[in-house]
C-alpha positions, -999 to +999 in steps of 0.1 A: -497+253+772-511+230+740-537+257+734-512+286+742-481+278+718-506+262+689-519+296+684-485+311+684-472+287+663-500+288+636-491+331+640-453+322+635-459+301+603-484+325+592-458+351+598-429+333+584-451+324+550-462+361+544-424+369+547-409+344+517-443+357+497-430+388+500-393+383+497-404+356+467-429+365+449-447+400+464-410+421+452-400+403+430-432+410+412-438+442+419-402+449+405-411+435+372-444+454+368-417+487+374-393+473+346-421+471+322-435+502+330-407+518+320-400+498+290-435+513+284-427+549+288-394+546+264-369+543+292-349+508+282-333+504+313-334+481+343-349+499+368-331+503+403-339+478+430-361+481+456-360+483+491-345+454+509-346+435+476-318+424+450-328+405+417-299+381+425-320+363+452-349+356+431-350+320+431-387+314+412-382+293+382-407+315+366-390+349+375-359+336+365-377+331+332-392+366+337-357+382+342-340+367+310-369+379+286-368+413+301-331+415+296-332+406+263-361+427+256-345+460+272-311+448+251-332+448+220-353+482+224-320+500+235-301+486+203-337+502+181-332+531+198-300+538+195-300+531+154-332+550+150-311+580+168-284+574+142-305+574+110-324+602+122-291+621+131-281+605+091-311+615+073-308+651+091-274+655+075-284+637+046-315+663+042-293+693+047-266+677+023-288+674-004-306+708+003-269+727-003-266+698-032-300+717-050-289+755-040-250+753-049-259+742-086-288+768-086-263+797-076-244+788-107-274+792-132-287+827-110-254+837-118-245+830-153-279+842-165-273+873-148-244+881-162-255+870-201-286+901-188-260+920-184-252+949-205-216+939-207-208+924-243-200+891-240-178+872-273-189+842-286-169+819-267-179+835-232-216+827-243-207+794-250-191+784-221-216+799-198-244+783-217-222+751-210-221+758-173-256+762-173-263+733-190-243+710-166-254+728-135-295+720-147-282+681-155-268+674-121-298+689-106-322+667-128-303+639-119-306+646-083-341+647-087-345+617-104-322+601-080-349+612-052-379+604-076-365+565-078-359+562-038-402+569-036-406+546-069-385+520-050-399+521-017-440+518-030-425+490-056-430+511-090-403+504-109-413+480-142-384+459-153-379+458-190-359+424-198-338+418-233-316+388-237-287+408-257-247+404-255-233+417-224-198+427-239-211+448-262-236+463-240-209+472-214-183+487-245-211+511-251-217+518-216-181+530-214-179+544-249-203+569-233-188+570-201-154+583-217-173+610-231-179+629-199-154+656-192-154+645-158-136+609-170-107+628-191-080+624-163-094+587-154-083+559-179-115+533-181-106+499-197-120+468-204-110+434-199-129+405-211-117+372-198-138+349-223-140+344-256-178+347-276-207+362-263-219+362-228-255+365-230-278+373-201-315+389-200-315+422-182-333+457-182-304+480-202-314+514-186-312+500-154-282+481-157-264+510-175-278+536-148-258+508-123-227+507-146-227+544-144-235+554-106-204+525-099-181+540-121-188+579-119-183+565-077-148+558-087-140+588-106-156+614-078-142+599-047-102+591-061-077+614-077-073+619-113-054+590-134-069+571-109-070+534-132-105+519-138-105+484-154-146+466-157-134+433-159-165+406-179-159+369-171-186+340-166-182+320-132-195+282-135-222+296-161-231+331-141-215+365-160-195+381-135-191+421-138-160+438-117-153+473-118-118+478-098-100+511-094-065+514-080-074+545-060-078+555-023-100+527-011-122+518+019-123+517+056-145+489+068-171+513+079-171+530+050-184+499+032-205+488+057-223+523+047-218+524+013-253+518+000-271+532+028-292+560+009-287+584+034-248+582+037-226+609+020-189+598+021-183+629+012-188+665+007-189+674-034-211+693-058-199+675-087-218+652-093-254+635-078-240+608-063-225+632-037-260+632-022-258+590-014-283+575-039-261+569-064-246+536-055-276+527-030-300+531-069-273+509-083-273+483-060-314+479-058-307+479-098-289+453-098-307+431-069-338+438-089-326+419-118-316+388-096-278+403-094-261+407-066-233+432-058-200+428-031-178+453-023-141+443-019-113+473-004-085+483+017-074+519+027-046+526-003-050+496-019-085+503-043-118+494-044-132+462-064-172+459-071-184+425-081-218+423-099-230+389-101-259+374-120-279+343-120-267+314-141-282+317-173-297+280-171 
């Protein structure tokens, strides 16, 4: 009997082993190898279990350690993929934006000149005010392809910085001064408030900073309703000069500032001006962070829009 049940015995263990290797380790495994295969081959999903096997009964320290990494692996890549969908659905728009940005602008000038070639006699006036048109239609689209020209500067780090130490009040007054000149600005009333008394100096690049200036405050005019109220606001916080431009027009939704200096964002549809194609305020804000600044966006639906530039201390 000894030499009969040993045998079976020893077969029963053998048998018993080979079934918790497989349940354990043998599954377990070979459900693994599937999940990163597929992770492999773009498909950021837990794959479905096996036969006779449920990821809930894997008791193997290491699986267990196995399991969390892949899940927070597959989390990860499906969170990539999902914003890489977005910007490429973004830039799509954004590229076809931008396209209608260049032709709308160009139909203006085809036209115009047309009609001066025209045999029709055109008085003085009628000459001027076409030249006019022409004039600002080939402005907006040199500016939109500068605007495009500094996003390639930008992204292979070409862009010098040319610092002066010089007053910041009177550097801003003339910003404005020029700002007022633009017929866009007539129905929006741009002020200035400056909080302290004397100078405020600070070292900065002025055609960068005023480019900045600008693209926030020709933001403010395009995307709110004439006498729409501009104040740029120049104070000095514990030694750092503090810019805020604030407009008491239609505001911001939270997700419109959360993609407010996204390049590729166009909050809305307009062929009055570059900034309708996104860079303008995403230029500014590299600007500005490329002089030490930084810039922070304050708004409510209805209640206006505040932009705070900060600088570094000037000690």
């Amino acid at each position: 009997m000894t030499y009969v049940l040993f045998p079976l015995l020893f077969i029963g263990i053998l048998i018993l082993t080979g079934l918790v290797i497989d349940r354990q380790i043998r599954k377990p495994l070979f459900f693994f190898i599937r999940w990163i295969d597929q992770l492999s081959l773009g498909v950021f999903n837990k794959p479905d279990t096996i036969k006779n096997f449920s990821l809930n009964k894997v008791r193997f320290s290491p699986f267990l350690e196995l399991k969390s990494k892949l899940d927070g692996l597959t989390d990860q890549l499906n969170a990539a993929e999902k914003e890489r969908k977005e910007l490429e659905e973004t830039r799509k728009n954004w590229t076809a934006g931008v396209t209608h940005d260049l032709k709308t602008p160009l139909s203006y000038i085809k036209g115009y000149a047309a009609m001066l070639r025209s045999e029709h006699k055109w008085d003085e006036e009628e000459i001027k005010e076409f030249a006019k048109i022409i004039e600002e239609k080939s402005l907006y689209m040199e500016q939109l392809i500068d605007d495009l020209s500094v996003v390639y500067e930008f992204e292979k780090m070409q862009i010098p910085l040319n610092l002066r130490t010089m007053n910041l009040v009177t550097f801003v007054k003339n910003v404005l001064e020029d700002l007022r000149q633009y017929p866009t600005a007539n129905d929006y009333p741009i002020h200035l408030n400056v909080e302290d008394e004397g100078d405020i100096l600070l070292s900065f690049d002025q055609t960068l900073l005023k480019r900045s200036l600008e693209n926030f405050i020709m933001n403010a005019i395009y995307h709110n309703p004439p006498e729409t109220t501009i104040t740029v606001s120049i104070k000095t916080i514990e030694g750092s000069p503090l810019i805020e431009i604030k407009d008491d027009g239609i505001g911001m939704d939270d997700k419109t500032i959360q993609q407010l200096f996204n390049q590729y964002y166009r909050g809305t549809t307009t062929d009055k001006s570059h900034l309708g194609s996104g860079l303008g305020m995403s230029i500014a804000k590299q600007f500005i962070e490329k002089q030490g600044g930084q810039v922070k966006v304050e708004s409510e639906p209805n209640k206006g829009t505040k932009i705070k530039i900060l600088f570094p201390c000037k000690n």
